[in-house]
KEZABA-260221 format. One line per field, with one value per residue (C-alpha): residue number from 1; residue in one letter; x, y, z. Coordinates in pm, 1 decimal. Layout:
BEGIN
seq = NUM|...
type = a|...
X = X|...
Y = Y|...
Z = Z|...
// end
This chain:
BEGIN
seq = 1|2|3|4|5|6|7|8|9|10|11|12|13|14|15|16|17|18|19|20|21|22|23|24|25|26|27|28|29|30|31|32|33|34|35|36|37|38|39|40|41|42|43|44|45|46|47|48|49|50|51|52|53|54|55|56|57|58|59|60|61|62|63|64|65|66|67|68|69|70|71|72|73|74|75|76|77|78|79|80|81|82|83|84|85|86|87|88|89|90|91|92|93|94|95|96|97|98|99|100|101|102|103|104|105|106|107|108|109|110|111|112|113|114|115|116|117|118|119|120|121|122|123|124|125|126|127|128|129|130|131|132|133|134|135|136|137|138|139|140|141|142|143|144|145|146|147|148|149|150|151|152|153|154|155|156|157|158|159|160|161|162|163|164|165|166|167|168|169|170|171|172|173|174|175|176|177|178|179|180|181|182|183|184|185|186|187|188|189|190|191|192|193|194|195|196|197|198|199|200|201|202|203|204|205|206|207|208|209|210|211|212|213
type = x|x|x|x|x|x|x|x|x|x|x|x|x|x|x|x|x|x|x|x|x|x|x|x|x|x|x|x|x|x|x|x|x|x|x|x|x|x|x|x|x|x|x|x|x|x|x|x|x|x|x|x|x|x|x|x|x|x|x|x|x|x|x|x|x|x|x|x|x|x|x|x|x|x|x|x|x|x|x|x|x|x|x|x|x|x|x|x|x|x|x|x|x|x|x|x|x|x|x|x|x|x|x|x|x|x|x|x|x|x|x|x|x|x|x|x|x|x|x|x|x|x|x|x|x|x|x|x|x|x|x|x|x|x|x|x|x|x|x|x|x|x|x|x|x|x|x|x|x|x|x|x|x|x|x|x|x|x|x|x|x|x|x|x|x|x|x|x|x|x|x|x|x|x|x|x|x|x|x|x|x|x|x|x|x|x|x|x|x|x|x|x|x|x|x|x|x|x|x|x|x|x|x|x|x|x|x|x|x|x|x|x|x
X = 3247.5|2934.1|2648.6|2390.7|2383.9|2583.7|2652.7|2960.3|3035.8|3343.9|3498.6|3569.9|3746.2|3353.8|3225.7|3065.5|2967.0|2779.6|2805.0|2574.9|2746.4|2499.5|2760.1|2779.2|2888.1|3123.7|3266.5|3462.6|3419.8|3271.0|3020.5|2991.1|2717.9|2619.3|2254.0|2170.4|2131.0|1736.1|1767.6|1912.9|2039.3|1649.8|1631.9|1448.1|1738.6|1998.2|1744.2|1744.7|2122.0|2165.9|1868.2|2015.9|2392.4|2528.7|2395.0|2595.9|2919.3|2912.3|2898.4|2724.1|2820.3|2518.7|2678.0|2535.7|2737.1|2812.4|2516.3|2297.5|2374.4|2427.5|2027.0|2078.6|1843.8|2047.5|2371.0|2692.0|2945.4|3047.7|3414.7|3284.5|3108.1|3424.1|3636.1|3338.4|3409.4|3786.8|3751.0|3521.3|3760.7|4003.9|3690.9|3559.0|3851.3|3890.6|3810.6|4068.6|3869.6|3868.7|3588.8|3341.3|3272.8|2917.0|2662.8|2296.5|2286.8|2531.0|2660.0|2785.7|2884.1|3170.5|3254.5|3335.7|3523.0|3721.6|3806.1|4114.0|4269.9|4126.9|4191.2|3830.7|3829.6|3513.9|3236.5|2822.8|2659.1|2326.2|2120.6|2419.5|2319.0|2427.0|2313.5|2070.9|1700.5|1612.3|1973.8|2155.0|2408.9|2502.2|2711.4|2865.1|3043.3|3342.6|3289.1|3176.9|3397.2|3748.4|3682.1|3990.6|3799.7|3542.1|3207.9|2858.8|2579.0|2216.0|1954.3|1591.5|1436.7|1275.3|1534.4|1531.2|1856.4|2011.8|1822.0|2019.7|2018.8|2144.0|2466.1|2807.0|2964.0|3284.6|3450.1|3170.5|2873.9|2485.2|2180.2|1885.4|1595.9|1301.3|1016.5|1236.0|1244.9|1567.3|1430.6|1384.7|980.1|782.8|433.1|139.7|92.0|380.7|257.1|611.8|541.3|845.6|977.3|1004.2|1197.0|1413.0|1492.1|1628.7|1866.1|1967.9|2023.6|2257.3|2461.0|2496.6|2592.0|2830.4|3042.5|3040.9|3230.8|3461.7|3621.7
Y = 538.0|468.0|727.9|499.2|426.8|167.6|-9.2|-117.1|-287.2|-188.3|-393.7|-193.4|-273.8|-211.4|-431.3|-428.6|-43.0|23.0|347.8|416.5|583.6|829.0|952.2|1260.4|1268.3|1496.5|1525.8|1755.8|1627.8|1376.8|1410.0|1141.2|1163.7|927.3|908.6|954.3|725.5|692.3|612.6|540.1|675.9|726.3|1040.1|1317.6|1510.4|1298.3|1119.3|1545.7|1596.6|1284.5|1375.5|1765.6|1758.5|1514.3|1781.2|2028.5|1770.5|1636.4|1305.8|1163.7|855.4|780.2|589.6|313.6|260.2|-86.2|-87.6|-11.7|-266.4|-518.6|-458.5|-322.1|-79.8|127.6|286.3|210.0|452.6|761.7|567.3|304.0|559.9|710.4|407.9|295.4|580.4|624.7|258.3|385.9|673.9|513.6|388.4|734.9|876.3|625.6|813.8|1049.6|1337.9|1594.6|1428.7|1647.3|1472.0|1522.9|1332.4|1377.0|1465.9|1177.2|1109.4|1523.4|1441.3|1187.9|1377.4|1667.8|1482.3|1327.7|1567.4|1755.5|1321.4|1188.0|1488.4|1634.0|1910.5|2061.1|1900.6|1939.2|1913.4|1810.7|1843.1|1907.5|1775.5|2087.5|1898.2|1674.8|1771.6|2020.1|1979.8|2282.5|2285.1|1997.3|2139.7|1895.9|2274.0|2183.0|1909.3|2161.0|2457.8|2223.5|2091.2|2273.3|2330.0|2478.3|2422.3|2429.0|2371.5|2320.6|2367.4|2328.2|2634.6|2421.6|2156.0|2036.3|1950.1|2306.4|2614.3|2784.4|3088.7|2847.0|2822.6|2955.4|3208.8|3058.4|2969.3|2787.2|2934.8|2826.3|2796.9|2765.9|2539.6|2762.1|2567.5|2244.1|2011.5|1765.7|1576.0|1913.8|1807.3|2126.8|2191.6|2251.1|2591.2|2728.4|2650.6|2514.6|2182.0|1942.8|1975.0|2362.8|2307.7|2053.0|2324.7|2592.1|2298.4|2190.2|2537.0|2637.9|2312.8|2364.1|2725.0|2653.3|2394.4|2617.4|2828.2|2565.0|2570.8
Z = 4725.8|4609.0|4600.5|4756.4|5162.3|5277.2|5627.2|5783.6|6069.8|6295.7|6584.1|6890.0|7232.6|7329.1|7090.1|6728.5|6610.5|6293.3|6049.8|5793.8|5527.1|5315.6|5058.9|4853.0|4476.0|4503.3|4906.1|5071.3|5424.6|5629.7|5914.2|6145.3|6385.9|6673.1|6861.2|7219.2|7521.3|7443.2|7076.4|6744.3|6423.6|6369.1|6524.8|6343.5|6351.2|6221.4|5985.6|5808.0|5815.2|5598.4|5356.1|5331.1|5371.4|5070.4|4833.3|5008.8|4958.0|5287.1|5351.5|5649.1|5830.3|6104.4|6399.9|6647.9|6922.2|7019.2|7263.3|7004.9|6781.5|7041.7|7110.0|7456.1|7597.9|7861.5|7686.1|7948.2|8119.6|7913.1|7910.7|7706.0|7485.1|7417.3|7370.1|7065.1|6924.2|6907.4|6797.4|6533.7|6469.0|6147.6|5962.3|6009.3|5849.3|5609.0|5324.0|5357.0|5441.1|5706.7|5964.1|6167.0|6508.9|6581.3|6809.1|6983.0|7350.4|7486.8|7145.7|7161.8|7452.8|7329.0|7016.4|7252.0|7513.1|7213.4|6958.1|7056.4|7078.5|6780.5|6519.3|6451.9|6207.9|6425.8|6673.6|6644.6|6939.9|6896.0|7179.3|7404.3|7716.2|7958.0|8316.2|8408.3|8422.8|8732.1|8812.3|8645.2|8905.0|8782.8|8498.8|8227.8|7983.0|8047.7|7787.7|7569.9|7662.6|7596.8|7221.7|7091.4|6756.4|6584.0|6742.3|6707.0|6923.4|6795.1|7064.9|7129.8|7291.8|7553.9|7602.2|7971.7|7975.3|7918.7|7726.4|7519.1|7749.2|8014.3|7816.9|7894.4|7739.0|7506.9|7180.2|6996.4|6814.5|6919.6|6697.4|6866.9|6745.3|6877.8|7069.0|7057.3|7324.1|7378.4|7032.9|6860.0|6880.6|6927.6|7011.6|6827.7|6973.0|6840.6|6486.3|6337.9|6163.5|6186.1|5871.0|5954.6|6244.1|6079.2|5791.3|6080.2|6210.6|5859.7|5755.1|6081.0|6011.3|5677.6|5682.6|5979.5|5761.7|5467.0|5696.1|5794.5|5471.5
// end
């Protein structure tokens, strides 16, 4: 594979998906990593795994779902998520190397739901999405708590869909993003600049798949 980013497009029972692969020279795994239901593969986040992680000899593949790339501005049921992504799945694997399933806030979502099905060495959450806004007893761990793999979950202090003391107790480990809100933006008060706070999240991920072997 070439060492320069590359797109590819993917037909899915929910239509045409898109990875960006952002290779690294010598890999040992693959990360695959999908955006939220407010956004794209432009996400501050995502946008620092693929600038950090190739070095490390992981190579990231950033994911639109089919809604994304169809130009679409409301993301559909979490069944059609899921089905773009297990159509996604054998391009993902493609390379022949063990595949992280990883994802923003509804894109950790899917890569949770899916994992134990589709293989995934381990899941990131990104943003995990615990319950809706105001609505905590509207619990969505059981996504999280039934992975079946190695998991970690990177959160922003001041996420409003779940703080990371909101978070169950279980098998998966938790980084917390301190200040962060559910884009891992923080204020000015708390005198991070972005690039700061981007370094703690790209310094829990990387450690965590050091550990993965």
């Amino acid at each position: 594979m070439s060492r320069r980013p590359r797109t590819q497009n993917v037909t899915t029972d929910a239509g045409e998906a898109r990875i960006t692969w952002v290779p690294a020279p010598e890999p040992r795994l693959v990360l695959a990593v999908s955006h939220g239901a407010g956004g794209g593969i432009e996400a501050r986040d995502l946008k620092a795994l693929a600038a950090a992680l190739p070095a490390q000899g992981v190579t990231v593949a950033l994911v639109e779902q089919p809604w994304r790339v169809a130009g679409k501005k409301v993301a559909p049921a979490p069944k059609t998520l899921d089905t773009g992504w297990r159509g996604l799945w054998p391009a993902l694997a493609a390379p022949g190397l063990p595949v992280v399933s990883g994802g923003r806030s509804a894109g950790a979502r899917v890569a949770c739901r899916t994992a134990p099905e589709l293989g995934a060495l381990a899941v990131l959450a990104l943003s995990f999405p615990l319950h809706p806004p105001g609505k905590p007893e509207k619990s969505r761990a059981g996504e999280l708590l039934g992975t079946g793999v190695p998991t970690l979950v990177v959160q922003g202090g001041n996420d409003p869909f779940g703080r990371p003391e909101e978070f169950p107790s279980g098998p998966y480990e938790l980084a917390e993003v301190a200040y962060g809100d559910h884009g891992f933006a923080v204020p000015k008060r708390s005198g991070l600049s972005e690039a700061q706070t981007m370094d703690v999240l790209t310094s829990a991920v990387t450690g965590w798949l050091a550990g993965l072997g």
